[in-house]
N, C-alpha and C positions, 0 to 999 in steps of 0.2 A: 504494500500500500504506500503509498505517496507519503515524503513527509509532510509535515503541519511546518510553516510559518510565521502564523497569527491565527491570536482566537477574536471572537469580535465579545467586545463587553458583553457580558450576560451569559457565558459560556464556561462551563468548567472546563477548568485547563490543565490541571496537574494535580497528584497526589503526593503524598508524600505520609513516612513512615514515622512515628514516634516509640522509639524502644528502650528498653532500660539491657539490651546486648547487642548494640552494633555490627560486633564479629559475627555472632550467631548468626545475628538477624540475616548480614550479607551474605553469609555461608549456606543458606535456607534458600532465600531467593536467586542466588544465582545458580545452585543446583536447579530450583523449579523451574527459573522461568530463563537462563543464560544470562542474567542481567554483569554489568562485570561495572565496577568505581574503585576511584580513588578520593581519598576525604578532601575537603576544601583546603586549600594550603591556607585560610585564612586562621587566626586562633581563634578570634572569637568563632567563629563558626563552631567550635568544640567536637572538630569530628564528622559533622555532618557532608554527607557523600552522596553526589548523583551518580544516581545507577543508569547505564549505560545496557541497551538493546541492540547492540551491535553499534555504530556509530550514531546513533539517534539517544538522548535523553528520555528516559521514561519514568522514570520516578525517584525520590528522595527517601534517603533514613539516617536519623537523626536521633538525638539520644531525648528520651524524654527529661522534661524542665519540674515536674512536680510529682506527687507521691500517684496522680494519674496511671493507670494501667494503660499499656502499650495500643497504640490505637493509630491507624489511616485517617489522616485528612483529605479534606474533599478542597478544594480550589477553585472560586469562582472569578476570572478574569474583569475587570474594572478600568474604568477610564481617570478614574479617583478613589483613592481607599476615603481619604478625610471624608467626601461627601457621601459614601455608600455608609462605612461607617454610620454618620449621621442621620441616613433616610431609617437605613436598621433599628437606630432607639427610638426615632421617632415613630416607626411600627411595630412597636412592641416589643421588639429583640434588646440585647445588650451588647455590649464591645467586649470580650474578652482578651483580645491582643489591640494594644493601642495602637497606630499607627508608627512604622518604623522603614528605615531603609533594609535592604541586602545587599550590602554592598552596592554593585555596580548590575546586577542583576534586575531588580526593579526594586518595590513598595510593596509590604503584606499586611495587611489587620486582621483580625478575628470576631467572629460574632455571635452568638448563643440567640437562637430563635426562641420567640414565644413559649414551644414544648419543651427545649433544652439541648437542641441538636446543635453541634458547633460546626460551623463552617467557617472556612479560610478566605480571605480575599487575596486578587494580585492583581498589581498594578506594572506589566511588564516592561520592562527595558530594554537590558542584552538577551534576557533571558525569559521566552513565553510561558514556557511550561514544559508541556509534555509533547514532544516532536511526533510521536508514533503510534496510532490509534489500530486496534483492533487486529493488530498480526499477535501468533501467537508470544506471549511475553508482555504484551502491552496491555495498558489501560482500553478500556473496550465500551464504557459504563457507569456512572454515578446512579444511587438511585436513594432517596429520601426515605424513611420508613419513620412514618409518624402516627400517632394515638388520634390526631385530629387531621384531617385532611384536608375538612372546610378551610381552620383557623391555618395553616399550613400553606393553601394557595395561594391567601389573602397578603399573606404576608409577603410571600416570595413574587407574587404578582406587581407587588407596590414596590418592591428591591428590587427588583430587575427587570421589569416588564415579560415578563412568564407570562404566556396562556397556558390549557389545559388541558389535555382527551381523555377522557375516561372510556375506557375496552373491559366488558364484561368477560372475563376469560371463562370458558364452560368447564365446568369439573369433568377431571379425568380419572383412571384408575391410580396416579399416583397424585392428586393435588385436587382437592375440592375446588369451588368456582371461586372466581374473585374478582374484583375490581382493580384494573391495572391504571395509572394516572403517567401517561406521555407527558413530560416538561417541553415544552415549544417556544422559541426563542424567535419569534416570524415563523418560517415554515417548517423551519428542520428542528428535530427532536433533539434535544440537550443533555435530558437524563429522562430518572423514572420517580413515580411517587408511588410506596403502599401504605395502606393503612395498615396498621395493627391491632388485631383483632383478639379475643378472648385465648385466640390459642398461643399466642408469643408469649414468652415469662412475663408475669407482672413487675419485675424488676430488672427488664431491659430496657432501659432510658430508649426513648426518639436519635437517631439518629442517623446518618450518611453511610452508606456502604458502597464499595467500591470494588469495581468488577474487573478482570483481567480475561484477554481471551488466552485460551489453551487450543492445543491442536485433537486431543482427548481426552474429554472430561475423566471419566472413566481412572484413567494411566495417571492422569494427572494428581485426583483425591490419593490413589494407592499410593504415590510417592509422598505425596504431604505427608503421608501416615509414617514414611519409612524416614523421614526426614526429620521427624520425634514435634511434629504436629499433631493435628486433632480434625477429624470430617464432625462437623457440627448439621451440617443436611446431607444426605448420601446425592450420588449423581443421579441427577432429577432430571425427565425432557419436560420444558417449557413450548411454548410459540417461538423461540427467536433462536431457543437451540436445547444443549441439555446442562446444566449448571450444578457446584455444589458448594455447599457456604464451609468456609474450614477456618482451620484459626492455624496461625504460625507456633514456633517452639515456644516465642514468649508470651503466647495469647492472645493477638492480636488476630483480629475476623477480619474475613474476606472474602469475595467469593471469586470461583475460579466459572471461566462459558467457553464450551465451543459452540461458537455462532453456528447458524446454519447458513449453508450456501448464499440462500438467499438474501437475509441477512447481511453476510460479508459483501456480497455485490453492492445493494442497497448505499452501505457506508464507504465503498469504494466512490460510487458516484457522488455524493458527499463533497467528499474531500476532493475531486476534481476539479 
């Protein structure tokens, strides 16, 4: 697939890892996914390394900042943190990362929605994000998973000009019916929304998950496992392909897709 560029405001554009074992963590994802970095020569950066998809940037990991458990951030590209920032308290949300440089790379802030989902802002410079969407190894997907979906759209609708499709998905033999919520950014799909419903833990906070495409789902759960990971949903087929949610050595959830054919076409022409 073609690389990426530029994202346009309102676009997630990169992820990035927060862990309390850097080594592991790299040692985990570059067996899974061939990611390959070297840490920031800068100090304060403390370590923090972009992981490399063959010569394309794909995602970050970094050591976590507080007693927080290890956790993927989601990245929503910005034309101004100070003023998104801004629009976020004034709908409801808060700022959890104030507004700061990165070096020469851009601008990032942090925000905590109404439910308590945190998401990241960038405001890019040298550095957009995520060069490489949906080959195996890459970022493929963001998708919201919140307890409200009304207060949820409202929100991200007023931050970033989001519309919304809601796809009744039919129950199958491995997955009851649901309501699937397309994020739409003008015409093209940006991420996903689900609700959380009675069956998720009552003490799974709202929050951002973030999807990686694999070549087979399947191959791929079994290594996570051999990797001294955790499959938290086993390999599921969905509509867009077959998926499976897992968590990494330090605990950190994720989920892994191989797209379907069609699917990968679809987001080939996309990026065109």
């Amino acid at each position: 697939m073609a690389r990426l560029s530029s994202y346009a405001p309102g676009t997630p554009s990169y992820v990035d890892l927060m862990t309390t074992d850097m080594d592991a963590a790299k040692a985990f994802y570059g067996a899974l996914f061939g990611w390959t970095g070297e840490p920031s020569p800068y100090p304060e950066a403390m370590g923090y390394t972009p992981m490399m998809l063959g010569d394309a940037h794909a995602a970050g990991i970094g050591p976590t900042f507080t007693d927080a458990p290890p956790c993927w951030n989601t990245y929503v590209t910005t034309a101004d943190v100070e003023a998104t920032l801004a629009s976020a308290t004034a709908a409801g949300g808060k700022v959890i990362v104030e507004p700061m440089d990165v070096f020469d790379d851009g601008r990032m802030g942090g925000i905590m929605d109404p439910g308590g989902a945190a998401l990241m802002l960038w405001q890019p410079l040298n550095h957009i994000g995520s060069q490489v969407r949906a080959e195996p190894g890459a970022l493929s997907w963001v998708e919201l998973n919140t307890r409200n979906a009304a207060r949820s759209k409202e929100f991200y609708g007023t931050l970033f000009g989001w519309t919304f499709n809601d796809e009744q998905i039919p129950a199958s033999e491995s997955s009851p019916g649901y309501v699937y919520t397309q994020i739409l950014l003008g015409a093209a799909a940006v991420g996903g929304m689900l609700q959380m419903d009675q069956s998720w833990p009552a003490e799974l906070p709202e929050h951002w998950m973030v999807y990686f495409s694999v070549a087979d789902c399947d191959a791929a759960a079994a290594q996570v496992t051999e990797l001294g990971g955790d499959v938290c949903v086993p390999p599921t087929d969905i509509p867009p392909g077959r998926f499976a949610v897992v968590n990494d050595g330090q605990g950190a959830t994720f989920t892994i897709i191989a797209l379907s054919p069609e699917v990968l076409a679809h987001m080939a022409g996309q990026a065109d």
